[in-house]
C-alpha positions, -999 to +999 in steps of 0.1 A: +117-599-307+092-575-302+104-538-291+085-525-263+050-500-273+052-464-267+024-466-244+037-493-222+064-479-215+047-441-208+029-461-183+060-482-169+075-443-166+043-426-145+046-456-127+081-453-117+080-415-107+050-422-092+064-449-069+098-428-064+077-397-049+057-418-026+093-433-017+104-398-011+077-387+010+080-420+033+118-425+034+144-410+059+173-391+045+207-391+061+203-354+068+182-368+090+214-377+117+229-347+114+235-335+149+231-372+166+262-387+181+280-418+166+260-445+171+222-430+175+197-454+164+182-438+136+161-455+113+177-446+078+152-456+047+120-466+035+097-483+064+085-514+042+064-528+067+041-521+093+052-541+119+085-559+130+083-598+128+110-621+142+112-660+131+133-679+148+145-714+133+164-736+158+184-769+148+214-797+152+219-830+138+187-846+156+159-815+154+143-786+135+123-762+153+107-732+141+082-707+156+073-671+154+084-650+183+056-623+199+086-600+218+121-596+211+128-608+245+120-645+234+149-647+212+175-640+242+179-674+252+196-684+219+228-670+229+234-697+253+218-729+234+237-753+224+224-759+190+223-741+160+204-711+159+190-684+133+167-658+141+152-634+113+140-602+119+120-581+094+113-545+094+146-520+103+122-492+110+114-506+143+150-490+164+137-502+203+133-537+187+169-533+171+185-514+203+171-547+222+189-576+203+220-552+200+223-550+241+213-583+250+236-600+222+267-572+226+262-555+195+284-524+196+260-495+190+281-483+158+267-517+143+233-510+147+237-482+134+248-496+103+221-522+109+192-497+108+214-475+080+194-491+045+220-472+024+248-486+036+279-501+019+283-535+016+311-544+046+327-565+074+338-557+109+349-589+130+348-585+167+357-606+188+324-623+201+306-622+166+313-610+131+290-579+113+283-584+078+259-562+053+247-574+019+229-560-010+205-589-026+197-581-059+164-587-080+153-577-115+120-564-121+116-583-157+082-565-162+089-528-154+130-538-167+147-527-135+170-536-106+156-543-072+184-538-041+174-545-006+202-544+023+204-573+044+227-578+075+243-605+097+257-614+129+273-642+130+277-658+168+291-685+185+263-708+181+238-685+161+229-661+136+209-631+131+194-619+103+182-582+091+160-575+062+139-550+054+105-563+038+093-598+041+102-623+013+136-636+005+158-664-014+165-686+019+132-706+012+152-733+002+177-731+029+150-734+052+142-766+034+173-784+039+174-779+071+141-792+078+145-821+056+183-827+071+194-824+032+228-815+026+252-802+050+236-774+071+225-798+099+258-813+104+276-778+103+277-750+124+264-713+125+292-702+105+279-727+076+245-716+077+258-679+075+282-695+040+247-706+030+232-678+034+251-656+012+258-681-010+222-681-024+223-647-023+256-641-050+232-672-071+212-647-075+237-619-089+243-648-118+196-644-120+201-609-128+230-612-150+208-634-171+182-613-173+199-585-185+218-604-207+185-616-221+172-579-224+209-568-242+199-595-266+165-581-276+181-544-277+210-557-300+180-569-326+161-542-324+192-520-332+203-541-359+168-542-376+151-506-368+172-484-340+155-458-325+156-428-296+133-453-268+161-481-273+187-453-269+172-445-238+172-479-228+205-486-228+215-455-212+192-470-185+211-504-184+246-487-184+236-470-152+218-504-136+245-518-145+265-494-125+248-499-098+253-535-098+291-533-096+287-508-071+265-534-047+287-564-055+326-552-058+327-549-024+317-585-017+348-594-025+363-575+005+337-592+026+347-626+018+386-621+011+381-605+053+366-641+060+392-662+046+425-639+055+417-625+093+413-653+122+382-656+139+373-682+163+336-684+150+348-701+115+362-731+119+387-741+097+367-771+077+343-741+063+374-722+046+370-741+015+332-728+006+343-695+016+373-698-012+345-710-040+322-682-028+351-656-038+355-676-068+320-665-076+321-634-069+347-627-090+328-643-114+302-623-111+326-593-115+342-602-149+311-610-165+294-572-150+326-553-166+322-579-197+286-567-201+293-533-193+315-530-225+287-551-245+265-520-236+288-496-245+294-513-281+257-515-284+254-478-274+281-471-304+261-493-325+227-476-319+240-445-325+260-455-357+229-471-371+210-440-362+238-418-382+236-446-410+196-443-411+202-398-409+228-401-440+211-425-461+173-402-461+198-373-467+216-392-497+182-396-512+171-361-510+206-351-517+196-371-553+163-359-555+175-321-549+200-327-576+178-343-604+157-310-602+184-286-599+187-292-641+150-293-646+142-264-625+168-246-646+150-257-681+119-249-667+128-209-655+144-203-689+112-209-707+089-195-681+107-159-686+084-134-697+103-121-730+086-115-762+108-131-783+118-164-777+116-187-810+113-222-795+076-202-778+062-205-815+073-236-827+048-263-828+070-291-812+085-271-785+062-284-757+073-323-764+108-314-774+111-297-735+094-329-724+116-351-738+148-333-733+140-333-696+131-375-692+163-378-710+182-352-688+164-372-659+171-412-670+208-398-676+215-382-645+197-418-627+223-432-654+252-419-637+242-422-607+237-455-608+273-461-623+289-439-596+272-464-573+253-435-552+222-452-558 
């Protein structure tokens, strides 16, 4: 494996403050409600796109429709059809679009407040006409090595669903594929298994990311072995905090779907309770192998910083040697570079070799020993 050049990853590092100040200049702070009532529709976040879209996807066991709705009030009727459907709405910055589906479909205005809140915790609130859900889906950026969140939310109806993200793009391409091409169950299931489907793709992707870090914890553990450094130290400093932040978007999953399968709710039917119980089983998969890798990255933080210590003692055994050898010689060679008149070994006409030799001997003696001690 190849560690990554200094000059990559200067650029990867402008790049990244770059992009966080233009973040900061264009995203709302939650200082920004302070002084609002409970429930103000107030766009919290980075506006990701210019305009609000809304799909709408509409199916049962003989259809699939799908079209793009022009105004939000389009998308009223699906409350009353009788088949399944799923409407997708993209862009949170747009609050009259979000106040709109909230009043028309019952959505208690402390929901969309949490709908329009990006920085929100993962949760669940069941009401009794539909059940709120909000879920972090997680990408890693392979090239610039770093986590991706984006908060999605859902309301789950009788007969529909509605989705809430905040930039276009998603993993529910091939969810939209089965349901066109009538494969697997989602056609002959209701809205509360295309809501299981939903977030199931979405915790597939946890296990995505795990692999990729996993794959970069590799590399690091190589390069510390071979030739450990103060940019890998970095590094994993940098992984123990993504990986931080991974825990922090996913351990609350668990309440979410534990909430599904323990409190009633007429809007899951009871033949959906077994995915629900393998999608907990995930996630607590996906929990053990985060605090598993979280203690990989803090061995191979201990080990980076051993081998750094291991590298530090053995240049300062060497000079520690070095220093040592001369200490005698430097000693031989102030005695005769004294300025006294008489000194006899000054006159005599083997002198000069005799100090010579008397000093490689001193020298391949002192190496002798050395070697026998097993310093060297």
């Amino acid at each position: 494996m190849l560690a990554i050049p200094h000059i990559l990853s200067t650029g990867i590092k402008n790049k990244n403050k770059s992009e966080k100040v233009m973040a900061k200049k264009k995203r709302k702070k939650r200082s920004a409600k302070l002084g609002f009532a409970p429930g103000s529709a107030i766009h919290i976040g980075e506006q990701k796109v210019k305009t609000a879209t809304l799909d709408l996807i509409e199916y049962d066991a003989q259809k699939y429709e799908t079209s793009e709705l022009k105004n939000v009030e389009k998308s009223f009727r699906i409350k009353d059809s009788a088949c399944v459907s799923w409407l997708n709405i993209t862009g949170l910055h747009d609050t009259d679009l979000i106040q709109a589906i909230g009043k028309n479909f019952g959505i208690d205005p402390l929901v969309q407040e949490d709908i329009l809140n990006t920085e929100h915790r993962s949760k669940i609130e069941i009401f009794p006409n539909f059940i709120f859900i909000v879920l972090k889906t997680l990408t890693y950026d392979t090239e610039n090595r770093k986590l991706q969140k984006e908060q999605v939310s859902f309301i789950l109806g009788r007969n529909f669903v509605i989705t809430f993200q905040e930039r276009p793009g998603d993993f529910w391409d091939p969810i939209r594929e089965r349901a066109q091409n009538d494969l697997g169950r989602i056609r002959k299931n209701g809205a509360d298994y295309l809501l299981y489907a939903l977030m199931d793709i979405i915790i597939d992707h946890y296990f995505l990311v795990m692999e990729n870090i996993n794959e970069e914890i590799e590399e690091l553990e190589e390069m510390v072995i071979n030739n450990p450094d103060r940019e890998q130290l970095q590094r994993i400093h940098f992984l123990k905090r993504e990986l931080i932040e991974f825990s922090k978007a996913i351990w609350p999953v668990r309440e979410i779907v534990n909430g599904l399968l323990r409190e009633p709710s007429t809007l899951i039917d009871e033949s959906i309770r077994p995915f629900w119980r393998d999608l907990y089983d995930h996630i607590i998969n996906v929990s053990e192998t985060i605090e598993s890798t979280r203690d990989l990255v803090g061995g191979l933080l201990d080990t980076s910083l051993s081998q750094m210590s291991n590298r530090l003692n053995e240049v300062m055994k060497v000079l520690t040697i070095i220093s040592t050898i001369f200490i005698p010689l430097s000693f031989l060679t102030g005695v005769y570079g004294m300025n006294f008149e008489f000194m006899p070994e000054l006159s005599w006409r083997w002198g000069y070799l005799v100090f010579w030799g008397g000093a490689v001997i001193l020298f391949l003696g002192m190496l002798f020993y050395f070697r026998r001690k097993k310093w060297l």
